[in-house]
N, C-alpha and C positions, 0 to 999 in steps of 0.2 A: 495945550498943544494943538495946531493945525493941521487939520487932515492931510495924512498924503492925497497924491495923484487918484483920480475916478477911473477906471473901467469896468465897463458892461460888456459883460460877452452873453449873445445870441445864441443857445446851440442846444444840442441835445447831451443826455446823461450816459454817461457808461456805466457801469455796474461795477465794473473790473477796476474802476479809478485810474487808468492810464490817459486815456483819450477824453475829447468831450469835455462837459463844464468842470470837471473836478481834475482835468488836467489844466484848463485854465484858470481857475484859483490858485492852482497850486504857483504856475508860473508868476500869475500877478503878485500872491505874497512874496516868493521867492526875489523878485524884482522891486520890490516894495512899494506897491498901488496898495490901494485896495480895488479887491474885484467883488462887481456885484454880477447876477447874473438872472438873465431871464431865460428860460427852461421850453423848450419847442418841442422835445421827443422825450421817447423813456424807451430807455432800448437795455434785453436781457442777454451782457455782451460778457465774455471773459477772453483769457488767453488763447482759445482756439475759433473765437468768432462772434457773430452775433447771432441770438437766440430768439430774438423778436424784437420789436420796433413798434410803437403808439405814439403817435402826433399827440398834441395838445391842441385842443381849439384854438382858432384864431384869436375869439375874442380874449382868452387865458394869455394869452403870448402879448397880446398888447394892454392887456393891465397889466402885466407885470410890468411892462419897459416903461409906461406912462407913471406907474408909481416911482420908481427908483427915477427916473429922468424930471420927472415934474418935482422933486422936492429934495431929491440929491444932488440931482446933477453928475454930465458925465464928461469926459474931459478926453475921451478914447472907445471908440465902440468895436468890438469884434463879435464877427459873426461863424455859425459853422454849420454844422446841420440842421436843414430846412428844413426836409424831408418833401412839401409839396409845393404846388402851384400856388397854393391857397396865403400859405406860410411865407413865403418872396415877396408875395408881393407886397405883403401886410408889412413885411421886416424893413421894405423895402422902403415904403412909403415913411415910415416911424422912420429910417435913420436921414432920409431927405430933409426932415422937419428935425434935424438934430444937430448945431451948431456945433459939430467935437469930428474929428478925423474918423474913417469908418476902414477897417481893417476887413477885406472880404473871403475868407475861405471857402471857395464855391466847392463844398465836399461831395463827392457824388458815391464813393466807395469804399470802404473800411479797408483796415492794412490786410486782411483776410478776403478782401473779394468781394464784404454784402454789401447790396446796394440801400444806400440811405439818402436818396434822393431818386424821386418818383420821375420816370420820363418826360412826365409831361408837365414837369414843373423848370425845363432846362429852357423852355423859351421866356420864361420871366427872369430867371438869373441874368438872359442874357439883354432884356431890354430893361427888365426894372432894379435889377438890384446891381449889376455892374455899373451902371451908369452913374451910381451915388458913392461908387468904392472909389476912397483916397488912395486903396493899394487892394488891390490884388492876386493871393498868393497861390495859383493853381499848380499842381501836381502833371506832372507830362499825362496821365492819363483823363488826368479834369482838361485838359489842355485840349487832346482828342476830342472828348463829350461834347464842348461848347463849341471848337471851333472847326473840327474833320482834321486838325493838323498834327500829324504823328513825325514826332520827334528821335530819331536814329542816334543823332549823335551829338554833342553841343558844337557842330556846324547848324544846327537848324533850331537853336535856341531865339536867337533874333526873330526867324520867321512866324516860331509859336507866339514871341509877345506881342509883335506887332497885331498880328489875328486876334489876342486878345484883345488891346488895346484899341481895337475897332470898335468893341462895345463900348467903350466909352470910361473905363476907371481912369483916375488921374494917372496913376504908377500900375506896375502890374511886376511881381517876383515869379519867374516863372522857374520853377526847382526842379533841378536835373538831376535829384539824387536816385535816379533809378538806372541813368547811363552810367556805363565801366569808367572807373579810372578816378579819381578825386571828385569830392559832392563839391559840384559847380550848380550856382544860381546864377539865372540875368535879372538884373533888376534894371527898368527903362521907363521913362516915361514917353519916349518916341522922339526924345532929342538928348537928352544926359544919359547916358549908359553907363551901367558897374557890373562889374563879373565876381563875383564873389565863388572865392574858392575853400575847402577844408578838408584836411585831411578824410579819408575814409576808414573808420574804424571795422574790423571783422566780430562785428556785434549783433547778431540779428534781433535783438530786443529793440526795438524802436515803435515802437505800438505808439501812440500819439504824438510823434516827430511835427504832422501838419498842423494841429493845434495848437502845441507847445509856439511854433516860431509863431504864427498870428497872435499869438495871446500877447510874446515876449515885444514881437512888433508892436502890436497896440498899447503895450506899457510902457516902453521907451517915447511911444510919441504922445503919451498923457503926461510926461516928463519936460516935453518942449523941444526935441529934438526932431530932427527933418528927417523927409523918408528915409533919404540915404544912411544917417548916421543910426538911426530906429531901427532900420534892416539888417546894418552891420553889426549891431550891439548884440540882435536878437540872433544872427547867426551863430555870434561867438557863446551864447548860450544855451544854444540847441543842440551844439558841438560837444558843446560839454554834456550835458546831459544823456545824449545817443553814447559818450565812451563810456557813461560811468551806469548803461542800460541794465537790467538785471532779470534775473527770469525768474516765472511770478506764472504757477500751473504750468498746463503741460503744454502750454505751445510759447507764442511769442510775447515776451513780456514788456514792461513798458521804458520809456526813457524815464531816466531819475532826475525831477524836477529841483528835486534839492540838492541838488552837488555843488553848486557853490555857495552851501550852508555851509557842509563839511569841514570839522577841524583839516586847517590846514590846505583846505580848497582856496581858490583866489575868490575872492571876495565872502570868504568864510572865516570863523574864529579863531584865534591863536593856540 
């Protein structure tokens, strides 16, 4: 049999299994890649936050991608928690030297507030590791971080991506899911524009929402599908996932990766 599609995802662990690399696994099976992954933090995170946070050396972060890249091969790269200056740049450099689409999550903030991305690592996001991103997928509050531009309402979605799209990604999804009224995204690349819209579910389990869509994006395009169609596929299974959210301890629990496993789900068993 030959192998599915490659993806490597970049990122840090969660404990809780919602967010982070083991909500990116889950996604790439769930989609049917295979996910490999290389491992940048180790954070003691559950349903009410995060409990502590530990980088990994540089040089651990770039063995690992040079093993799995140099003899695997990767076909889709997603990235998500850096944590520092040190970690961007390195991440950065490694995906420039990687002939495969690079998916960038510039995470600066956990769905609780902690911060997982060190201050003084937002000025190599913004010159070393945007500028190698095929897509983009900032958060209206990552959107602030990198670029000073705070988003009111999606009249001022255009103006965050553009500001994005300064630094230099090819595409850039800028997610609106924190304004009232239906989860609206813009996805642009400063000349082809899509407004992606989905209902809004009364769910507040959605703990690795931004993970989940970059992993699903960077699976859909190790598939061979263009941003556009990559974005829309990965929305419609993000959507699913946030209705079919569940709660998991005592605060916010995560989106359910597997729902369209589910007997009876669409793209699930009989």
């Amino acid at each position: 049999m030959s192998a599915p599609p490659r993806v490597l995802t970049v990122a840090g662990s969660d404990s809780g299994g919602g967010a982070g690399i083991q909500a990116d696994l889950k996604t790439m099976l769930a989609l049917g890649v295979h996910g490999m992954s290389v491992l940048t933090a180790v954070t003691a995170q559950n349903s009410l936050g995060v409990q502590g946070a530990w980088e990994l050396p540089v040089e651990a972060v770039r063995a690992q991608y040079r093993s799995v890249a140099d003899d695997i091969g990767v076909q889709a790269v997603k990235t998500g928690m850096l944590a520092s200056a040190e970690l961007v740049e390195a991440v950065a450099e490694l995906i420039g030297g990687t002939d495969a689409p690079a998916v960038v999550d510039p995470v600066g903030v956990s769905k609780h507030g902690d911060s997982l991305l060190a201050a003084s690592a937002l000025d190599s996001v913004r010159t070393r590791l945007l500028p190698v991103a095929t897509l983009a997928t900032p958060n209206l509050d990552e959107v602030a971080q990198i670029t000073g531009v705070r988003v009111e309402s999606e009249a001022d979605l255009p103006r965050a991506a553009a500001a994005v799209l300064e630094y230099g990604p090819r595409w850039v999804l800028v997610k609106g899911g924190h304004l009232a009224g239906d989860a609206v995204d813009l996805l642009t690349d400063g000349s082809e524009t899509h407004w992606l819209r989905a209902p809004r579910y009364d769910n507040r389990h959605t703990h690795g929402t931004g993970c989940t869509l970059a992993s699903a994006t960077a699976s859909e395009l190790a598939k061979g599908l263009s941003v556009p169609e990559a974005v829309a596929a990965a929305k419609e299974y993000v959507t699913g996932a946030i209705a079919a959210g569940f709660a998991l301890g005592g605060g916010i629990g995560p989106v359910d990766h597997g729902w369209a496993l589910r007997p009876g789900r669409a793209g699930g068993g009989a």
